[in-house]
FIKOL-260974 format. One record per residue: residue in one letter; y, x, z of N, C-alpha, C in turn. Coordinates in steps of 0.02 Angstrom, whole numbers. Example, Ala and Ser with C-alpha at 12.3 -4.5 7.8 and 13.67 -1.06 7.14 Angstrom:
// FIKOL-260974
<node a <-284 660 390> <-225 615 390> <-165 660 390>>
<node s <-112 642 354> <-53 684 357> <2 645 394>>
This chain:
// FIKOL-260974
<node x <2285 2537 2242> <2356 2537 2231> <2385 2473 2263>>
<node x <2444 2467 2289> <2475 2439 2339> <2503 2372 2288>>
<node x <2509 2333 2299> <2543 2282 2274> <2615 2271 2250>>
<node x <2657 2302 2287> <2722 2324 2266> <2744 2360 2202>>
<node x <2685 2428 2222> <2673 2495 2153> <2655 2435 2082>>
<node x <2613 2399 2085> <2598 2343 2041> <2641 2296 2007>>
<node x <2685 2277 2066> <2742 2226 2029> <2773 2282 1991>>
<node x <2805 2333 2023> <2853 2382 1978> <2838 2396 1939>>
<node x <2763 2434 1901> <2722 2444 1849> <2742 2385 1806>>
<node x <2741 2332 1844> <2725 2268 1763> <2815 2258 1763>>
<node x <2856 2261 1792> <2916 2229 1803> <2936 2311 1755>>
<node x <2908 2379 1770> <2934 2448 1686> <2897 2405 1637>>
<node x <2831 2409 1648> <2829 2375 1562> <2851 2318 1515>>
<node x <2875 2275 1587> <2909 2213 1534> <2981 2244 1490>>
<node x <2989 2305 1536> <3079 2316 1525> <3047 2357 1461>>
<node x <3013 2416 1458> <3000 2452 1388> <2956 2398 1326>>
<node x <2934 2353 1332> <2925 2301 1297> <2968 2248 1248>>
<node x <3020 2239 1302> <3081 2199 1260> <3116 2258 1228>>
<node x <3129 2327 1263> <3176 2364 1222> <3110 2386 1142>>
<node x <3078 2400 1167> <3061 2399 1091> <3055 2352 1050>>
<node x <3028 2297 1063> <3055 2218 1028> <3130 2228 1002>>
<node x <3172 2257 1031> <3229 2267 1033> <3267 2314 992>>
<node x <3229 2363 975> <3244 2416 946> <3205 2401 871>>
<node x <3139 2392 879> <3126 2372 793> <3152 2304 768>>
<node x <3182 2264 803> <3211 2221 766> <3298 2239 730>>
<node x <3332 2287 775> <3384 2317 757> <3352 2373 681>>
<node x <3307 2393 686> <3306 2430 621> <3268 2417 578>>
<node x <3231 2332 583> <3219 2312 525> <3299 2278 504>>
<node x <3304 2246 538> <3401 2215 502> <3448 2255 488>>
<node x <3429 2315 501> <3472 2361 476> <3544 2363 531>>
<node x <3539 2336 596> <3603 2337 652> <3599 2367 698>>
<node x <3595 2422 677> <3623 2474 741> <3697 2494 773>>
<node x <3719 2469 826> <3785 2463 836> <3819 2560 844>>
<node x <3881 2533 813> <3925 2605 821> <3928 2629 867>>
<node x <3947 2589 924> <3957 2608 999> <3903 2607 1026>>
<node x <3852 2622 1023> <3789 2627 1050> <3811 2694 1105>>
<node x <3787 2664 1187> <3786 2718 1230> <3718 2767 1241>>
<node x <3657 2741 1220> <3606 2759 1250> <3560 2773 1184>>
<node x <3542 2835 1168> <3521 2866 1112> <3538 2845 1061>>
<node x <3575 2823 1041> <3622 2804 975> <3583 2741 984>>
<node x <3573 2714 1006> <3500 2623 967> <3543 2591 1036>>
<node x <3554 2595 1087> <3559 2527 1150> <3630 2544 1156>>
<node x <3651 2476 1179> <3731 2465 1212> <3704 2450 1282>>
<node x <3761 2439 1330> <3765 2445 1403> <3736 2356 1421>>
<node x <3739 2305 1342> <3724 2247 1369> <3651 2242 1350>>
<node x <3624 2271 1301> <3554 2274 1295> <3495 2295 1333>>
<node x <3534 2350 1398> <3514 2376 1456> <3508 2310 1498>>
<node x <3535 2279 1522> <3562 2218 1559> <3510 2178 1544>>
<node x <3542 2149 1488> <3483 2107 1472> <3414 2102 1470>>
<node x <3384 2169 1448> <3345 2196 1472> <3295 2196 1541>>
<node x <3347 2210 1581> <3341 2212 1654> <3340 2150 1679>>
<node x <3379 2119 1667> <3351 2031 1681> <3280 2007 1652>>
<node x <3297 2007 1565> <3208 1971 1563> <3154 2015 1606>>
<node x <3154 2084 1616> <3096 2118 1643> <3098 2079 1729>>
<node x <3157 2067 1768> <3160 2039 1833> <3113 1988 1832>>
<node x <3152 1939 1791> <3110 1863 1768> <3071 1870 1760>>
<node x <3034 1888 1702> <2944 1895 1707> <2929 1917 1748>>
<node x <2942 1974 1771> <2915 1990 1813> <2892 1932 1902>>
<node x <2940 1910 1916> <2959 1860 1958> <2927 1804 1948>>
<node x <2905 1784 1870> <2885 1734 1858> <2789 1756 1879>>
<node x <2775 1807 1863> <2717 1865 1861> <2684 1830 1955>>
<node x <2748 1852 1978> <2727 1862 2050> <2717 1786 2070>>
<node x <2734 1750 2064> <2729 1673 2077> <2651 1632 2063>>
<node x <2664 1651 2000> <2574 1608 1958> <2546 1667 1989>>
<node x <2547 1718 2005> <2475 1751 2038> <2468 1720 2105>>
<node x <2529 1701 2132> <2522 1683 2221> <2493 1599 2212>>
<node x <2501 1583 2152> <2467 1489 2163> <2409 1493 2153>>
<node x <2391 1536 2131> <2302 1548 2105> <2264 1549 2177>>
């Protein structure tokens, strides 16, 4: 498998990682927002945000492997 296919693999799992971090912490506190766009549980900024920390690690991922 190609190295690219690799970053993307780890750069989906960081993103389904925080959303579930994300999602059981909303329903242990009991805050699930009204306006939720995305299966009743995510708003449009939890996507986002999301999508950044998964960039970042990810990015951060690709760096400490290249100093090794």
């Amino acid at each position: 498998m190609s190295t690219g296919v690799k970053n993307i693999l780890f750069g989906l799992s960081a993103f389904i990682i925080f959303m579930l971090i994300s999602l059981v912490l909303k329903l242990v506190s009991n805050r699930i927002p009204e306006n939720a766009d995305y299966f009743g549980l995510f708003t449009n900024s939890d996507i986002l945000i999301g999508l950044m920390v998964a960039i970042l690690v990810t990015f951060t991922h690709i760096r400490r492997k290249n100093l090794k």
